[in-house]
C-alpha positions in Angstrom: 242.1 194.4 -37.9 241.9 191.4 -34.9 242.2 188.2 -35.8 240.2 185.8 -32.7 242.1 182.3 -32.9 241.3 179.3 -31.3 242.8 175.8 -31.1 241.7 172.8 -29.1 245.0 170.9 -28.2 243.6 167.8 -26.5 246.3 167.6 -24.1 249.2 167.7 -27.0 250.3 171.0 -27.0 254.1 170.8 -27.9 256.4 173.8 -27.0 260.4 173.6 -28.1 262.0 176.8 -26.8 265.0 177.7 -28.7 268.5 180.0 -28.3 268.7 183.1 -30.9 270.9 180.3 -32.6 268.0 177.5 -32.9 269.6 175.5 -30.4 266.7 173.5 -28.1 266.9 174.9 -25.3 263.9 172.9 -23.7 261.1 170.9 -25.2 257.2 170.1 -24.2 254.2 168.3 -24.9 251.3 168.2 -23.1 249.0 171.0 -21.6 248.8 174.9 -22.9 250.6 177.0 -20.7 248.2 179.4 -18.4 249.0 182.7 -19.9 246.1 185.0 -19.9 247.4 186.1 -23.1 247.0 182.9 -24.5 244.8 180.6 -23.3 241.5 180.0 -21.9 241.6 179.5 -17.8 238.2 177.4 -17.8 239.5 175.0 -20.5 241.3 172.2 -18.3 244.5 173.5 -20.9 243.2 172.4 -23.9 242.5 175.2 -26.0 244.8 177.9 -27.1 242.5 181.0 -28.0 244.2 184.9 -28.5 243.4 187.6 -30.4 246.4 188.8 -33.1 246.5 192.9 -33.9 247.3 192.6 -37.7 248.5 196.6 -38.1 251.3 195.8 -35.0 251.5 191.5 -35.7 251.4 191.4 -31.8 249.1 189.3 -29.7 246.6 191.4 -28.3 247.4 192.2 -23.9 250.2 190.4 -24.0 252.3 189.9 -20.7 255.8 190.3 -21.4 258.1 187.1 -19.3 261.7 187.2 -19.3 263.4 184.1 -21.3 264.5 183.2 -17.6 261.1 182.7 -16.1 260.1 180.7 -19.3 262.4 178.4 -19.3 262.4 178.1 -15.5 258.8 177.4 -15.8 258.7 174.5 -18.6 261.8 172.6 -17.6 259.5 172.3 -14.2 256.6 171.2 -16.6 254.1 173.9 -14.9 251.8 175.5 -16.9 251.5 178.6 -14.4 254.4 180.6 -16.0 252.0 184.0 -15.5 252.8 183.3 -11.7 256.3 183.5 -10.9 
């Protein structure tokens, strides 16, 4: 089965990425991150929409980024991390 989900963030999206320890490694609030996995490239980054393959639990087309590019990208504050 597919589960279709979608979330309107308003502009408060919060992401904290953390070390296989929990420690915060960065933090951010604001727009959804332009993943074409994840959300919706006509929204203005508001919404967060994906579709969630319940037989794997993976997100459906999923781009794999390394932990580098990630936290390159939000300690920036861009939400283009698809185009490193």
């Amino acid at each position: 089965m597919i589960l279709s989900i979608c979330a309107k963030c308003s502009d408060q999206c919060s992401i904290i990425a953390k070390d296989k320890d929990g420690k915060v490694l960065v933090e951010r609030d604001g727009y959804v991150p332009d993943l074409p996995w994840l959300s919706v490239p006509s929204s203005g980054g508001d919404y967060i929409e994906f579709d969630l393959d319940t037989d794997t639990g993976k997100i459906v087309g999923h781009k794999k980024l390394s932990d580098k590019t990630i936290l390159k990208r939000l300690k920036e504050g861009i939400n283009h991390l698809d185009t490193l």
